[in-house]
FIDO-295054 format. One record per residue (C-alpha): residue in one letter; y, x, z. Coordinates in Angstrom, 1 decimal, padded with zeros to 4 digits. Layout:
REM FIDO-295054
A, Y, X, Z
...
END
This chain:
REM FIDO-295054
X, 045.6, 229.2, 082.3
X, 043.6, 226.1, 081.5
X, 044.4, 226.2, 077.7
X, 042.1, 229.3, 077.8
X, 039.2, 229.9, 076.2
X, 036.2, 231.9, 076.6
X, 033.5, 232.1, 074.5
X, 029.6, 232.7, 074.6
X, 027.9, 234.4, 071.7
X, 024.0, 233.4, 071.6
X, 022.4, 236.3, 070.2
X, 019.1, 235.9, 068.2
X, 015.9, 237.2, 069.4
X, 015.8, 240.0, 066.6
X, 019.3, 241.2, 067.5
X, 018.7, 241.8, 071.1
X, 015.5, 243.5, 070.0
X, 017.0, 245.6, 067.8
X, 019.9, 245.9, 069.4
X, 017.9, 247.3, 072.8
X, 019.4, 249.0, 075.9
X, 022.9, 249.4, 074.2
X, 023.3, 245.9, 074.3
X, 021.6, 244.5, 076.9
X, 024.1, 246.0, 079.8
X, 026.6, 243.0, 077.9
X, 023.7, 240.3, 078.1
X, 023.8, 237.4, 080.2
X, 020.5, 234.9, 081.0
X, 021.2, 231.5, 081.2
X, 019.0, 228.4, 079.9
X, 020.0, 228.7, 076.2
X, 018.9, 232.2, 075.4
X, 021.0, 235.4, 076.2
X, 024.8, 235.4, 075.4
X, 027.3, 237.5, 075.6
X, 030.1, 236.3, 077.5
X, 033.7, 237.2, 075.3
X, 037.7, 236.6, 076.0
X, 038.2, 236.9, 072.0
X, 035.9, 236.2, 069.0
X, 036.4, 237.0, 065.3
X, 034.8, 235.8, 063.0
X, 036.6, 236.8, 059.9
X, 035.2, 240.2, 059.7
X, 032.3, 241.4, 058.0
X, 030.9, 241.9, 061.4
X, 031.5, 239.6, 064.1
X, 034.1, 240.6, 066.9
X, 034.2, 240.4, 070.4
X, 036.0, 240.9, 073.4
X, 034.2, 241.5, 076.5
X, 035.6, 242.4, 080.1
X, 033.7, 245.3, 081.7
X, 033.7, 247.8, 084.6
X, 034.4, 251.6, 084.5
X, 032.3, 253.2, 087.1
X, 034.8, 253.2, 089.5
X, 034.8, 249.5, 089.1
X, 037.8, 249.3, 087.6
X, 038.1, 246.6, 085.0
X, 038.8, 247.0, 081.3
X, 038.5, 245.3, 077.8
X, 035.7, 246.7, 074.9
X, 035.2, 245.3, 072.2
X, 031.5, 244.4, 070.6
X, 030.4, 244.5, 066.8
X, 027.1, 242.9, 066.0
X, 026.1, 241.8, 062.2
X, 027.0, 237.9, 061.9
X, 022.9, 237.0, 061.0
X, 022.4, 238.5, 065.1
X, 024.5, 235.3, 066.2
X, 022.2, 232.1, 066.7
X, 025.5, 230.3, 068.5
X, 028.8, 230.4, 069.5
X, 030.3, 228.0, 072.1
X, 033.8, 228.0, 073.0
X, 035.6, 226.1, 076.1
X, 037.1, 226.1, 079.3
X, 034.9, 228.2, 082.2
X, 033.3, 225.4, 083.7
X, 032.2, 223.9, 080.5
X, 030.5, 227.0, 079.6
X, 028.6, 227.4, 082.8
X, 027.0, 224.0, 081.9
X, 026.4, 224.8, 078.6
X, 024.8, 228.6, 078.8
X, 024.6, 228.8, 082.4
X, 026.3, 230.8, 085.1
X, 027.7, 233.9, 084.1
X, 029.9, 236.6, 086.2
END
């Protein structure tokens, strides 16, 4: 659908840190910093929500959702797919 939007969550240094191996399976690289790629955010929770698509190990897909204290988030972006890749970078 091209009214849909996905969103990347920037995460701060100090949350990834903190954060550690949990986290870093959700991480994405790109020139920014490391983001979290996310169907769904909410913001108007004392923690910030998100949606994320993963893989069971049979590589099945499904939908988690993430928690992360709102001082973790450096940045949130919010657009079409391709207008993500150019902001954050490539993502899968």
């Amino acid at each position: 659908m091209p009214d849909e939007k996905d969103w990347g969550v920037l995460l701060t240094d100090a949350a990834i840190n903190e954060l550690g191996e949990e986290m870093k399976q959700y991480l994405t690289e790109g020139p920014t910093g490391s983001y979290i790629l996310c169907k769904q955010v909410d913001m108007n929770r004392p923690y910030l929500g998100m949606i994320v698509e993963s893989q069971l190990s049979d590589g099945s897909p499904f939908e988690l959702e993430l928690y992360v204290p709102h001082h973790y988030v450096k940045l949130i972006i919010a657009g079409s797919e391709e207008k993500l890749k150019k902001a954050v970078g490539p993502y899968l």
